[in-house]
Each structure stands twice: as structure tokens, then as C-alpha cells.
N, C-alpha and C positions, 0 to 999 in steps of 0.2 A: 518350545512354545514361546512367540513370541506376549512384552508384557508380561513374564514372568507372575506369578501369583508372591506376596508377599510370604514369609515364613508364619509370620502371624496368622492369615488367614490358614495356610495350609497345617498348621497345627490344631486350627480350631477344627480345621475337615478330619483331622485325624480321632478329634474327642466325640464326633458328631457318627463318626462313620462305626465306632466303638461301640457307644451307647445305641445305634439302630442293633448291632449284633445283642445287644442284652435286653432287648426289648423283642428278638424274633423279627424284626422287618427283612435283615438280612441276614443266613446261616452263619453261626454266632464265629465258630471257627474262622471262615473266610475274613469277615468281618475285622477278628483279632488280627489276622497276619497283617490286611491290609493296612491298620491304624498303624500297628507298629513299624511297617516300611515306610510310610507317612511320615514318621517321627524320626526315623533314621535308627533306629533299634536294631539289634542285633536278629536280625531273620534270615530265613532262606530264600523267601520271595520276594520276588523283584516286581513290582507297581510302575507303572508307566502311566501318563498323564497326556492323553491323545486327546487334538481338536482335532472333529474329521472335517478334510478339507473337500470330500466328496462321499455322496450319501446312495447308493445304489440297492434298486428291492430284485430279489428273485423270488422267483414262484418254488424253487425247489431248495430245498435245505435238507440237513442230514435228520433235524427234526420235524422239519414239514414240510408239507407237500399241498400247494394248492394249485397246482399246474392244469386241471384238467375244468370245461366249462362245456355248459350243456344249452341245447336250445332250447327257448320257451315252447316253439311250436312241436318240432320233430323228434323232440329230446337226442339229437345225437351228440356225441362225445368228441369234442376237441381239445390237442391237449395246444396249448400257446406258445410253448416250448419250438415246438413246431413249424406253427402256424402262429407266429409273428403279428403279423397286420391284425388277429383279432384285438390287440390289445391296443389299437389304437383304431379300430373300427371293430366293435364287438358284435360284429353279425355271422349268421351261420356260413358256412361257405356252401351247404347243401342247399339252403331255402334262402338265405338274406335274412331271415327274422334274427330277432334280440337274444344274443348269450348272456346267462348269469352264469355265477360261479357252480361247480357241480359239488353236492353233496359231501362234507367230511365229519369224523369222529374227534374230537376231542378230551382230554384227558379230565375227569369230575373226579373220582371219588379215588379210596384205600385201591391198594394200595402206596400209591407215590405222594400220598401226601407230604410224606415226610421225607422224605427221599431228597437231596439237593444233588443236583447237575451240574457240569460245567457244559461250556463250547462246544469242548471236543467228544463230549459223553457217546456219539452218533447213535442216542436213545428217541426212536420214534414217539415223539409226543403228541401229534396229530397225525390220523390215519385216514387216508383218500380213499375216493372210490375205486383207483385204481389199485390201492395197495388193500386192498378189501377184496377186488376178484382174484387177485393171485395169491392171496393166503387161503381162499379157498378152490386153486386151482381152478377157476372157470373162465381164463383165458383173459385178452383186451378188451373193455367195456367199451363196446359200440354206439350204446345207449341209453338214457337215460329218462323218467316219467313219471308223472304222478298218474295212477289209473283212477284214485278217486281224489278229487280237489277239496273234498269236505276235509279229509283226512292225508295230508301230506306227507308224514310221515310215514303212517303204516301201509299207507297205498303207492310207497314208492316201489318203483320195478325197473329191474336192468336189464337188459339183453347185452350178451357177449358172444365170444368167437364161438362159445360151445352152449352157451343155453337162451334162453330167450322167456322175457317174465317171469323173473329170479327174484323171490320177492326176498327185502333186504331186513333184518335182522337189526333194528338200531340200538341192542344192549349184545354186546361179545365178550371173548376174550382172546387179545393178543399174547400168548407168555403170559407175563402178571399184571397186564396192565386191562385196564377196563376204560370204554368208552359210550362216549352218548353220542346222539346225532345232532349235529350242529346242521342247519339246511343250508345256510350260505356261511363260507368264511367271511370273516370282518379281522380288522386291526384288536378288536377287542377280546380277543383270543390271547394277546401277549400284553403285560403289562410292565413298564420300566419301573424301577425302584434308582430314583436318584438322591441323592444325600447333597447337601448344601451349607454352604458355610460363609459366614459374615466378616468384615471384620474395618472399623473405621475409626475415626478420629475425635473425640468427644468435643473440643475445642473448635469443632467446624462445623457443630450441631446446632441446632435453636429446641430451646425446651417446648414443648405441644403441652395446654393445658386444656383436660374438659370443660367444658361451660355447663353442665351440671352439678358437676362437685367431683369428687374422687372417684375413681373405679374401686372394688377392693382387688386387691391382688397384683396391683397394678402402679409400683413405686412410682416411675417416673416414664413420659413417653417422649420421644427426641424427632427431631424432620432431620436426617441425613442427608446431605449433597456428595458422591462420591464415594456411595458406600462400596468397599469391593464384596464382588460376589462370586463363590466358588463353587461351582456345578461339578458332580461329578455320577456317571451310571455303571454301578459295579455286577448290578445284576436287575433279571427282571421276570417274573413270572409268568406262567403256561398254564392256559386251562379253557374249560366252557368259557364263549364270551356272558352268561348270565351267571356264572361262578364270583363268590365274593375272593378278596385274595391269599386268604387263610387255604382254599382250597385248594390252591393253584401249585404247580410244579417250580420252585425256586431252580431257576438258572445260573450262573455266575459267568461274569465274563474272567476267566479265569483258564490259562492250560497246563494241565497233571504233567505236561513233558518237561515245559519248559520252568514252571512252578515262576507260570507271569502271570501277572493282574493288568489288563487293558482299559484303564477306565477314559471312559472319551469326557472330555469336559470341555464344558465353558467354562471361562473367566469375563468376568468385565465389570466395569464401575455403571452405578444409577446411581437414583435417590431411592428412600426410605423410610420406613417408620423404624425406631426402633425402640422396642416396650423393652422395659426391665420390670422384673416380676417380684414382686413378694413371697422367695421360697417360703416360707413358713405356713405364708395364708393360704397358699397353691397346695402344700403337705396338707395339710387341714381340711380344705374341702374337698380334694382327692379320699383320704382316709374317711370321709364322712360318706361318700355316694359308695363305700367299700369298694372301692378300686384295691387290686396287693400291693402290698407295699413294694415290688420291686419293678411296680410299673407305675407307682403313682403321680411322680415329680414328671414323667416322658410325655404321660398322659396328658397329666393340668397344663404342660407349657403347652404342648400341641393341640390343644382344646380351645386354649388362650388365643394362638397363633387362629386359629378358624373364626374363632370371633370376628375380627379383624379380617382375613383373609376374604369369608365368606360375601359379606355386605360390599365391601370396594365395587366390586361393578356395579351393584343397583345404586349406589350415590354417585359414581361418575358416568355411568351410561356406557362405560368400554367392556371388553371381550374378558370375563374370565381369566384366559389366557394370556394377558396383557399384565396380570400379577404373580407374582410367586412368592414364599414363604420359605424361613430357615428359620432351626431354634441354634440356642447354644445352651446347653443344657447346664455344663460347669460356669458358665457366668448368668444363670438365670434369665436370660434373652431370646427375646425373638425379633424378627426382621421380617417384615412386610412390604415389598417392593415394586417398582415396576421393572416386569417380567422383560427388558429393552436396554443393552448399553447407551448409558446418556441420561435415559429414563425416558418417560412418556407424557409426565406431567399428569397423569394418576394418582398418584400418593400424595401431592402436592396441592391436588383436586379438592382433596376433604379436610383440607386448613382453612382457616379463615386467618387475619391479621386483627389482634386483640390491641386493646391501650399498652399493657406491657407484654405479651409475648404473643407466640400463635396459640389458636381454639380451635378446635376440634369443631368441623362444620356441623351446625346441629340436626340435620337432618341424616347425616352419620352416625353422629352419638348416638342419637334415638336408634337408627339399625341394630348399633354395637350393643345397645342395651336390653336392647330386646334377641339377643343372639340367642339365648338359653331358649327359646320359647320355640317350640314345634307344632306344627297344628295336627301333622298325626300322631302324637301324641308318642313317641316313639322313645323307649326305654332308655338309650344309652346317645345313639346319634345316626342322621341318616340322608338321603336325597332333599328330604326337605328343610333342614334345618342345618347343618353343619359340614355335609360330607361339602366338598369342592371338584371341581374339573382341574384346577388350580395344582389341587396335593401331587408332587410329585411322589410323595411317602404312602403311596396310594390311601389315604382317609386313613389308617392306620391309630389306632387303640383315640377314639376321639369321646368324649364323655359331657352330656349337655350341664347332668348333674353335676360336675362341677363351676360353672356359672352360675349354679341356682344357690348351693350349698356359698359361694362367694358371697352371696344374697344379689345379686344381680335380677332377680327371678322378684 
């Protein structure tokens, strides 16, 4: 890897990548081995640290399969595999009318919940239309239809090489696995779990002060120029794309042969926020919204972190995606950045320049201060208030009650 990542950062990726395994974001074992090859420990497994220099999709995988597209008009059945050119002109080759994707199963409930995967597992986690007529022996799916449009689901019908308006069954079982019917695949079917790691210069910081008064929970907050930033995706989760991710099948990029870890990273420097926390006040109002105690401090930082995280785009006017977020859970830290080597001048966005130091632009503050506040009024945290597009940790254990219990609220 060119630019080497610091020891420093990558030891903080090592504490970060730890504590997701003790929190459940990532199967806690995997989890262990990787920190400890991180750190140079005595292990079996070997971690490797991949930028990919090239990013290719296929339709077919050992776990899925969405290779096959059906026409709006004639419903027939093409696979792309094949037939090439649909995928860069997605018309029928029968009629010319418009292809979407054809019908697949997806993985929802018991029993794989718990169940963790690697790569190599070659465990079918999404089931096709086509892998659906030949577990029931009725041949190549010719075609496909809705016969009533009120009801799309249960009015879907196939014709194959052997039967003709087969109506389709959208709850089964393959072996031990159970599926629902998904109508179109989406990317939202797979979800990455990436871990992130900080690590800068305090001497090359300028102190950020509210222009309200204190935060509580909230020692000190710093503007970074040059923060290093340490990406890394060790695994990532399978399920319904309307499944939360507790419900989803953990993957690992991980292979049982060769007992290697693949994790593709980014490295690079931006600017930054970087809050330091009040462990004590953070225990405190975690243990008060009754969080457990062994998720309380993972919780309150990454609750922290969304505060912050969330509002960035509505005071600068940029994408979301244009920020990202890391905690450090053993130095009481989080880091809110621009999601850009170099940075974007987002983070930078919602400073203002004070008599003696930077403030916190006020119509930020106000966001920040009003983080806690949900208008559906929602128990713990949600779409409207906290979760982010941002979280690489996908929204994971996030609790509004603790900005309120801060008195933020």
C-alpha cells in the first residue's frame, strides 16, 4: 500500500475493530483474530490491508444470483449472462419493450440469523427465479407475469419448459433456510460493515468553542487539518432489502483455507472535527436511558458521533455522503470528517472565526442542540432523527435518550 497508514492509526483500527466484535456489529471471534493481527500478536490469521485498484459487479455469485430480467410487456425471461447488450440497452430482444430485474427470494428470518459466513461459505443466500423452478424440477423459466396488478405478489405466474401458470409460492423452504419475495433486487440487499480509525496531531489543531455555552458530555472539540483516516471493510451483511441489520446474514471477508482476512481499505488525510467526551457523563446518561452496561460507553459515543454527523449536511448544503464518522472508544473520541482526501471544506463549513478562537456556526449549534429531538417521536433512534446514510457502522446501537438524559433535551 502506497502512503503507508501510521502505526498509530493502525493500532487505534485495531481497538476499534475489537470493541465492534464486543458490541455484535461484527462476529465477535473474527473480530478478535483480526485486532490481534492488527497489533502483531501472536495469531494464526493473516489480515491483509487491500486498496482495490479495480471494482467489477457480476450478476452471479456463489451467493447470488440476479442474472435473469423479465419484460414489462411479454414477461419473457432473459438471462444477461447471455445476452450481453441487455445491460447496456435493457430491452426485450422478443418485443423491444423495457426489462426489469426478475423476481428473487431473499434471506429474513431463523434460522440464519445467527449463523456467520465467510466468502467461501458457497451458502445460497438469495434465491432466483431460476433457482426456484429447478428445485422444483419444472424446468427453464421461460416466463414471467403478474396476472393480477392489484396484487403482485400473489398474482405472480411463470411458465416453463414443463408447465405454464405456475403460480409462485412467495414463503418456502430451501434445506434450512427460509425466504420472502423480494420483487426487484436492489444493492440494498447487501449491506458493508466498515470500521474506521483516527489518528492526528493535537499541536496542529485550533480549539472550536460553542457560542451557546458548554455541551455536556462534551470536554473539548478541536478543527483538524490533516487528520489521518483509516477505512477498513471486514464484513458485511445479507438479507431483505426492508430487513433492519440485526436481521441480516453476517458475512466476513475471511477464507477457512487459507485462515486470511481481506480487508479493502482506504487510507488518507482531510480535515475534521474532533470531540473529546466526558466518559463519565456519557456512563451516566447511558446508564440512566437503561442501556447495559456492556454497551453503554459504544452506545453514548456513537450517539454523540450522530449528533454531529446527522445535521452536517442540512448546515452546509452537501451530500450526506460527503461526511463520515469514527469513534475511539479507549481515548473517549470521535471524529467527524469530510468523507474526501484533502477534505471538501464541509467540516470547515460550520466554523465561524471568533475574537480568540473558532465557534461553532450558530445555526449548527442550534441543529446540534436540537439532535435529541424526533418528531415521530420514536423510542430509542430512527430515519428521522439520528439514523444517517453517512453510518458506515450501519446506524448500529444509536440512543436519542442519551442527549436528553445529557440535558441537551
Amino acid at each position: 500500500m502506497q502512503n503507508r497508514p501510521s502505526q498509530r492509526v493502525v493500532a487505534r483500527l485495531a481497538d476499534e475493530v475489537e470493541n465492534a466484535g464486543m458490541q455484535n456489529l461484527l462476529p465477535h471471534t473474527h473480530a478478535a483474530e483480526i485486532s490481534e493481527a492488527l497489533r502483531g500478536q501472536a495469531t494464526s490469521a493473516q489480515v491483509e490491508l487491500a486498496v482495490p485498484k479495480e471494482v467489477r459487479c457480476s450478476s452471479q455469485t456463489v451467493m447470488v444470483k440476479t442474472n435473469l430480467v423479465r419484460c414489462r410487456r411479454c414477461g419473457k425471461i432473459t438471462d444477461i449472462v447471455s445476452s450481453a447488450q441487455i445491460v447496456s440497452r435493457p430491452r426485450c430482444p422478443s418485443c423491444g419493450s423495457e426489462t426489469v430485474p426478475s423476481p428473487i427470494w431473499a434471506i429474513t428470518t431463523t434460522p440464519l440469523i445467527q449463523t456467520v459466513l465467510t466468502e467461501d461459505s458457497r451458502v445460497p443466500l438469495v434465491l432466483s427465479l431460476e433457482d426456484y423452478s429447478q428445485q422444483r424440477q419444472l424446468g427453464r423459466v421461460t416466463r414471467c407475469y403478474i396476472s393480477n396488478l392489484s396484487r403482485p405478489i400473489t398474482g405472480l405466474r411463470i411458465d416453463t419448459t414443463q408447465t405454464t401458470n405456475q403460480t409462485i409460492d412467495p414463503h418456502h423452504r430451501l434445506g434450512s433456510f427460509r425466504y420472502s419475495l423480494s420483487m426487484s433486487p436492489t444493492e440494498g440487499m447487501v449491506r458493508p460493515i466498515s470500521i474506521t480509525a483516527f489518528a492526528y496531531e493535537e499541536e496542529g489543531c485550533s480549539k472550536v468553542s460553542p457560542i451557546g455555552g458548554e455541551l455536556n458530555g462534551i470536554e473539548e472539540v478541536l478543527f483538524c487539518r490533516g487528520l489521518e483516516v483509516l477505512q477498513v471493510t471486514p464484513a458485511y451483511r445479507i438479507g431483505h432489502p426492508r430487513f433492519s441489520s440485526s436481521y441480516r446474514v453476517p458475512v466476513v471477508s475471511y477464507s477457512r483455507n487459507s485462515r486470511r482476512y481481506v480487508l479493502f481499505t482506504r487510507h488518507f488525510r482531510t480535515d475534521g472535527l474532533i470531540i473529546k467526551a466526558d466518559r463519565q457523563a456519557l456512563l451516566e446518561a447511558a446508564e440512566a436511558a437503561g442501556i447495559p452496561e456492556a454497551q453503554r460507553f459504544w452506545t453514548a459515543l456513537h450517539t454523540l458521533s450522530h449528533a454531529f454527523l446527522v445535521k452536517l449536511p442540512q448546515a452546509t448544503g452537501l451530500e450526506g455522503a460527503s461526511f463520515s464518522e469514527a469513534l475511539s472508544v479507549p481515548y473517549s473520541e470521535i471524529a467527524v470528517f469530510d468523507n474526501s482526501p484533502g477534505g471538501l471544506g464541509g467540516t470547515e463549513g460550520v466554523l465561524i472565526t471568533g475574537e480568540r478562537a473558532l465557534n461553532l456556526n450558530p445555526n449548527f449549534e442550534l441543529f446540534l442542540r436540537r439532535a435529541w429531538d424526533c418528531p415521530l417521536a420514536c423510542l430509542r433512534a430512527c430515519k428521522a432523527c439520528l439514523f444517517s446514510d453517512s453510518c458506515y457502522m450501519l446506524n448500529w446501537r444509536l440512543d436519542r435518550r442519551v442527549l436528553i438524559n445529557l440535558g441537551w433535551g
